[in-house]
C-alpha positions in Angstrom: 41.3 30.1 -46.1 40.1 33.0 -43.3 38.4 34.7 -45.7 36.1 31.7 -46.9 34.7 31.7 -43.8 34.3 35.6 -42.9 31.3 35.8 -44.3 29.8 33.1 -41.4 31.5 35.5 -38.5 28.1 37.9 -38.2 26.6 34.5 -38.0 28.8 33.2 -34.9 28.3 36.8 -33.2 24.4 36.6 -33.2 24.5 33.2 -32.0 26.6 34.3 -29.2 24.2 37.3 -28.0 21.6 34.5 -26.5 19.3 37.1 -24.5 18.0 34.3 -22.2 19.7 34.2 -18.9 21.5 30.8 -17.7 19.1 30.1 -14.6 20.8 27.0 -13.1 24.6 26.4 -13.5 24.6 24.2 -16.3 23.5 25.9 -18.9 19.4 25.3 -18.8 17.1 28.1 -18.8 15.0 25.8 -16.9 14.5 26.8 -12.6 15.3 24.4 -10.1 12.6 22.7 -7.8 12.5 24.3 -5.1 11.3 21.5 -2.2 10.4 22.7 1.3 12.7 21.1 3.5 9.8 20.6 6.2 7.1 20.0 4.0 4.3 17.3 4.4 3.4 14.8 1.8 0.2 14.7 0.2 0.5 11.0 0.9 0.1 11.7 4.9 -3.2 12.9 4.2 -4.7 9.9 2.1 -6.5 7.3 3.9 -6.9 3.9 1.7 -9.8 1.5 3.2 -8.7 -2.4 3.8 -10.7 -4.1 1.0 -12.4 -7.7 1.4 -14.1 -9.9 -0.5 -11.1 -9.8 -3.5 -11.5 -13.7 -4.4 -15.6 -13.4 -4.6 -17.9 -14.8 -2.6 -17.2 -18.2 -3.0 -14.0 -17.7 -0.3 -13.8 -15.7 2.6 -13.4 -11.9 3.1 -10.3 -12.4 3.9 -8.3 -15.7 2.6 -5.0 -15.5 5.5 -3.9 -14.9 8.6 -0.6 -13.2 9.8 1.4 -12.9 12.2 3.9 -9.7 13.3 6.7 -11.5 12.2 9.2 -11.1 15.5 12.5 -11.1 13.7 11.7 -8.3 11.1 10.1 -6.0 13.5 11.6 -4.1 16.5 8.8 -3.8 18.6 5.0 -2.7 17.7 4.7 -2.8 13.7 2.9 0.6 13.0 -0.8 0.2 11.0 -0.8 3.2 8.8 -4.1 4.5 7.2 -2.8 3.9 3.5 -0.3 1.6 1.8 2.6 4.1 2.1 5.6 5.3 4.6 4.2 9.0 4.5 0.7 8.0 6.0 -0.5 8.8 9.0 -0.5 5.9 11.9 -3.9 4.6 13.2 -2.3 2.2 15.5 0.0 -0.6 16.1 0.6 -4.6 16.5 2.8 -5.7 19.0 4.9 -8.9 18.5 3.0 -12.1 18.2 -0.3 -10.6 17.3 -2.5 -12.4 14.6 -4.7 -10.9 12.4 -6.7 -11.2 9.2 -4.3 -10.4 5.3 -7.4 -9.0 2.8 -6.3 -7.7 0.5 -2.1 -6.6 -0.6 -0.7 -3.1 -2.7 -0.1 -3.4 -6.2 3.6 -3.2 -5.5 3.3 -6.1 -2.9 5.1 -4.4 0.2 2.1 -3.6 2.4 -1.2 -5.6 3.8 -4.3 -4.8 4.4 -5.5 -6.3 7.2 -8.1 -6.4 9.7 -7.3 -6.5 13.7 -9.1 -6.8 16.6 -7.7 -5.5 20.4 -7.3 -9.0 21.9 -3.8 -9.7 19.8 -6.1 -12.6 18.1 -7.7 -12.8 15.0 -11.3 -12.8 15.9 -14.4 -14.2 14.0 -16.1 -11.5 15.4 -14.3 -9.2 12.9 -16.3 -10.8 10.3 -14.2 -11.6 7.4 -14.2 -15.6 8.0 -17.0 -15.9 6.2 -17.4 -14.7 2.4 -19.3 -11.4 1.1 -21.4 -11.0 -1.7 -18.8 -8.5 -3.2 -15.9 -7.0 -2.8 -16.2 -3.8 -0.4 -14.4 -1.7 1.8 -14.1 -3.3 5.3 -16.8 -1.6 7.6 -16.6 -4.2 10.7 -16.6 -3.6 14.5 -12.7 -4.5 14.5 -10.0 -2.2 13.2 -8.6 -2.4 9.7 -5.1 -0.4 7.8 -2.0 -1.5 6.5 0.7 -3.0 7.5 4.5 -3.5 6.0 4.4 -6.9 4.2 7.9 -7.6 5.2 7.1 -7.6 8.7 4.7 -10.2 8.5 4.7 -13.8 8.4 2.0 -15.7 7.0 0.7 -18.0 9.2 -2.2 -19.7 7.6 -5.5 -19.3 5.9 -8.8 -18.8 7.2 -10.9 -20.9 8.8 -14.4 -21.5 7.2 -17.2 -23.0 8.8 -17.6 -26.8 8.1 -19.9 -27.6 5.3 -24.0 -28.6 6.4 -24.6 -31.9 5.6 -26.8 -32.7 2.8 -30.7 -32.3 3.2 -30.8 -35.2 1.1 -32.1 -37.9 3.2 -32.7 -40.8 0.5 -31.0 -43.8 0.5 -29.2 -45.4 -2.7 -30.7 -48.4 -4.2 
């Protein structure tokens, strides 16, 4: 029985000499990610401009207001210059500050909204109104993102009231 299978043995022996080294214990030739423990994101560096005008310009810039919502956050909610944990922080909302929701991440966890420095939403921000087209926000109030589960929604926005009709005839 050995000697039907001793002409396989040089076989087994070649396959043994492998000449690549085994770079990570388990085997793979493949080397390990080496991560910086200090290093900064990419992300930190990315700023992502509030959008308005996402419904068209039949609606307003921006459709809702918010609130910081006071049980989620401890404190000022930080506004960060893009939609993720890694960005850098352009400023913060203290507890019981409205504002102005334009826009929301395609994951749904941050808001873009637009702020002004009196802890109010503000038409002087000018997002009550609608916009031709979409756009990045380019206002006289301040704009970034916010956590999404740190806000509650409060209501939408306020439009001016329709001008009555021009049409002055009377029915017959």
């Amino acid at each position: 029985m050995i000697a039907r299978f001793l002409p396989l043995a040089p076989l087994v022996f070649l396959g043994a000499c492998n000449d690549q080294p085994i770079v990570n214990g388990y085997g793979s030739t493949t080397p390990s990610i080496e991560r910086p423990a200090e290093g900064k994101s990419v992300l930190g560096e990315t700023d992502t401009p509030v959008r308005i005008g996402e419904l068209g310009p039949n609606f307003a810039a921006c459709n809702a207001q918010g609130q910081v919502n006071e049980r989620a956050a401890e404190g000022a909610v930080e506004v960060r210059a893009a939609p993720f944990e890694q960005s850098h922080e352009t400023g913060s909302l203290n507890p019981g500050t409205t504002f102005f929701i334009c826009t929301r991440s395609l994951d749904q966890r941050w808001f873009g909204v637009v702020y002004s420095d009196s802890g109010r939403a503000d038409r002087a921000c000018g997002v009550s109104a609608p916009v031709r087209a979409r756009r990045d926000y380019d206002g006289p109030c301040k704009s970034g993102w916010v956590p999404s589960a740190q806000v509650r929604m409060t209501s939408g926005v306020e439009t001016p009231a329709a001008q009555p009709s021009q049409n002055t005839a009377q029915p017959k």
